[in-house]
N, C-alpha and C positions, 0 to 999 in steps of 0.2 A: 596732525597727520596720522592715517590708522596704518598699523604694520600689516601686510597681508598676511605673514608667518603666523598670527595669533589666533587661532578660533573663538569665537564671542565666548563671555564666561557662564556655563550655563550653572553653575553650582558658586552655592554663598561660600567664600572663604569664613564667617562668623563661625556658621554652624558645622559644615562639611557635609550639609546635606542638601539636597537637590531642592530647588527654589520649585517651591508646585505652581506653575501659572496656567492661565487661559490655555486652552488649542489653539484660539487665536495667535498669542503671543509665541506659542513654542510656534507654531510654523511660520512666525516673522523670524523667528532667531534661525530656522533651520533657512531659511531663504539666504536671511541677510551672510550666514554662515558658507552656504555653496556659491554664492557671489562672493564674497571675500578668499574662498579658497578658490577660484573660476572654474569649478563646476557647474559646465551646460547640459543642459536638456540631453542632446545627444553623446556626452560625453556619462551621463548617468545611464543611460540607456545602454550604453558599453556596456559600461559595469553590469548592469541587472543582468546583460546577454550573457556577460563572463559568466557571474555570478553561477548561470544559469545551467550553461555547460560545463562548469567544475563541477557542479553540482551528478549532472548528469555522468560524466566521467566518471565520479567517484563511487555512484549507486554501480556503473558497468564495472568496474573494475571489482566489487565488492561479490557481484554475481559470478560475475568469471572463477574467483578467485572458490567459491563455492561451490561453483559447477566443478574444477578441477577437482575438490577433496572428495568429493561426490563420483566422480568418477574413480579417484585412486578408489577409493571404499569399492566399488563397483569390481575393482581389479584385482582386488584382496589385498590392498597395501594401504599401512599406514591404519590399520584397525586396533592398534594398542591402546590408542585412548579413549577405544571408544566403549561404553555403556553396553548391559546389556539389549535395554529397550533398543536402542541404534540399532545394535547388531541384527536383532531379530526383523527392524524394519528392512534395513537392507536386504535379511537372507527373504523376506516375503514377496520386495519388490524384484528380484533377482529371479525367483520362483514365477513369476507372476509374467516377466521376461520371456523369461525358457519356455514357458507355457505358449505365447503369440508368438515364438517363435517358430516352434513345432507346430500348433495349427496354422501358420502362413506355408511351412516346409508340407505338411499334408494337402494341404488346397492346392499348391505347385505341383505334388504328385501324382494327385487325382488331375488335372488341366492336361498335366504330359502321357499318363495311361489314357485319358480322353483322346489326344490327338493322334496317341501311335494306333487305337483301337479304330478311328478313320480311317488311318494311314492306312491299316490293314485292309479293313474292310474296300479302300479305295484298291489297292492294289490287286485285291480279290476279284474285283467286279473286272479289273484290268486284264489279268489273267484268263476270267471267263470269254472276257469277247475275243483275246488273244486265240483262245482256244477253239471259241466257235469256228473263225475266221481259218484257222490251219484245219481244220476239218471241212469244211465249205472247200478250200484251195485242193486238201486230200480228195475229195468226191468228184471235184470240177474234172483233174487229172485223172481218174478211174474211168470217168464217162469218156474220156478223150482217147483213153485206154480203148476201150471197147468201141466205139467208132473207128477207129484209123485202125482196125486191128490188123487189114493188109500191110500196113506200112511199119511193124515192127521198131527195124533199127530206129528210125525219126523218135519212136514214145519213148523207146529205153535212154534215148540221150539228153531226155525233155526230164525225166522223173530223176537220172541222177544229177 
């Protein structure tokens, strides 16, 4: 009768060293070995998935934890230990910052002097027909002036 608790022996107790067989034979021992422990197909398949996403957790967790120092650097903290090659890339990449900084804040400056110089020009042109228009109204009432000139009171009450 076989104990299921015991994994097949894959090492000679004579020597303490690893019995070199076939690939044939070791992947008979690794079979007969996940049958005896009852490891299935989809139950290794777990595993690989696990496997897979600790894996992947552990690269994320390691970038995070990078990204963070990277940004204290970024904030002026936490630079005691660091080099001066470091230093000098951060003060480059920092420079380098400020720099897209400034020309995104210049191209926003120039877009909004762009749009009040429309704005102007729009309310200019607004102003002009504004202005035609009271002068046309001013002429309309001069001519009405001068026709109805018998009837006085009527025009004076009409112009104020």
């Amino acid at each position: 009768m076989r104990r299921r608790s015991c994994p097949p022996r894959l090492f000679s107790f004579r020597k303490s060293l690893p019995i070199f067989q076939s690939r044939v034979h070791i992947n008979r021992i690794i079979t007969r070995y996940k049958i005896e422990a009852g490891i299935t197909k989809s139950d290794e398949q777990g595993i690989t998935s696990m496997e897979v996403w600790r894996n992947e957790i552990e690269e994320l967790s390691r970038t995070v934890e990078t990204l963070e120092a990277r940004e204290k650097h970024f904030a002026g903290e936490n630079l005691s230990g660091l080099g001066m090659k470091e230093l000098k890339q951060i003060e480059r990449q920092l420079r380098v910052g400020v720099e897209r900084i400034r020309a995104k804040k210049r191209r926003i400056v120039v877009e909004h002097i762009n749009y009040l110089k429309k704005k102007h020009k729009d309310l200019q042109e607004e102003n002009n027909n504004l202005q035609k228009k009271l002068h046309e109204l001013q002429e309309g009432n001069t001519s009405t002036i001068i026709l109805e000139s018998d009837s006085t009171c009527r025009l004076f009450q009409r112009i104020e």
